[in-house]
C-alpha positions in Angstrom: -29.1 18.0 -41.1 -32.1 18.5 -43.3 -33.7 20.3 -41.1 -30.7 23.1 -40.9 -30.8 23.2 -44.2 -34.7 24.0 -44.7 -33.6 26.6 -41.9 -30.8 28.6 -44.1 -33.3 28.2 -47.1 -36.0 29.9 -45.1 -33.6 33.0 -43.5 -31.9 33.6 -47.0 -35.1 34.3 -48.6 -36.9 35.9 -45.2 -39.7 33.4 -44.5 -40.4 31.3 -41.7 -40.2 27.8 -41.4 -43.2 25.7 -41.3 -44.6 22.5 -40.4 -45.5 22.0 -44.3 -41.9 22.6 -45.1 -40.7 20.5 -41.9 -43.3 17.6 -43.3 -41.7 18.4 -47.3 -38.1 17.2 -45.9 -39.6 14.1 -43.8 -41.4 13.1 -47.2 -38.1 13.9 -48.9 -35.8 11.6 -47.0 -37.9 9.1 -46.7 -38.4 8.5 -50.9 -34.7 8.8 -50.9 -34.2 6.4 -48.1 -36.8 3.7 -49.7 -35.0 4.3 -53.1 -31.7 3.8 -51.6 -32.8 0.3 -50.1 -35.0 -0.4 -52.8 -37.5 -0.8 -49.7 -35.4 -2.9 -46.9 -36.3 -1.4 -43.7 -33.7 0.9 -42.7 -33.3 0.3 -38.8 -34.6 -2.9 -38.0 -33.0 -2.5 -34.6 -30.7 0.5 -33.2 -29.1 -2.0 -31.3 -27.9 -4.1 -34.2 -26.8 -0.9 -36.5 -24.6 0.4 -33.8 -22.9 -2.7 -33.3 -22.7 -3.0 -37.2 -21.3 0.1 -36.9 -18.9 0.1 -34.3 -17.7 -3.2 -35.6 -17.0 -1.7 -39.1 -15.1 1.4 -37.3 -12.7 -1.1 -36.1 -13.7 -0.8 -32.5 -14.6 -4.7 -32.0 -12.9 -7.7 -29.9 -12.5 -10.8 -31.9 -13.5 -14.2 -29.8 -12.0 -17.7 -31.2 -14.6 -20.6 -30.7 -13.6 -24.1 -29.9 -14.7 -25.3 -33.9 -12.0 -22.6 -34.7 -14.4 -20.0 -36.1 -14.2 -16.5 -34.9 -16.3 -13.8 -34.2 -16.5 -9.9 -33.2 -18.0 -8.1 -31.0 -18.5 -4.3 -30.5 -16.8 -2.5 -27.8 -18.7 -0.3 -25.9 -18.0 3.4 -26.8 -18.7 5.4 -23.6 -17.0 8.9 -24.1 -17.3 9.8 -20.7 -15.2 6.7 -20.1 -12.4 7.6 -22.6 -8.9 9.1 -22.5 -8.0 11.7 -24.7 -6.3 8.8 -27.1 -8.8 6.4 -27.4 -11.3 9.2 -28.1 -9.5 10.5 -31.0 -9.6 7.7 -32.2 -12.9 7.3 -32.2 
C-alpha cells in the first residue's frame, strides 16, 4: 500500500521511483510499527496471526472439553473451495 503511494507521489511530480525512496517507506513503517507495539514483535508466527485472525472474523468452530471449558478453532478459508455465500461472507 505504501509502496502505491510512493508510486502516485513520484508520477504527480514526474520523477522516478527509487530504491532510496522504496528503503524511506520500509524505514517509515517500521518506526511506526515499533511505536504501535511499543516494540512487541509484530508476527511472531503467520500461522498464529491468521488463526487470530480468522478466529476474530467469526470464521471459527467452537470444541467443548470434558472439564467443560471451550475452545475455537479457525476454519480454513480456501476460496477456491467456497460457494458464492460463504465467500461473501468472508
Amino acid at each position: 500500500l505504501l509502496s502505491g503511494f510512493v508510486d502516485y507521489l513520484c508520477e504527480s511530480v514526474g520523477r522516478e521511483h527509487t530504491p532510496a525512496l522504496s528503503d524511506a517507506a520500509e524505514q517509515y513503517l517500521n518506526t511506526v510499527a515499533t511505536r504501535r507495539t511499543r516494540d512487541t514483535a509484530l508476527l511472531k508466527s503467520f500461522e498464529a496471526f491468521r488463526e487470530w485472525v480468522t478466529i476474530q472474523a467469526g470464521f471459527y468452530t467452537e470444541h467443548f472439553y470434558p472439564d467443560g471449558s471451550r475452545g475455537r478453532r479457525a476454519k480454513s478459508i480456501a476460496f477456491a473451495n467456497m460457494d458464492e455465500t460463504e465467500f461473501q461472507q468472508v
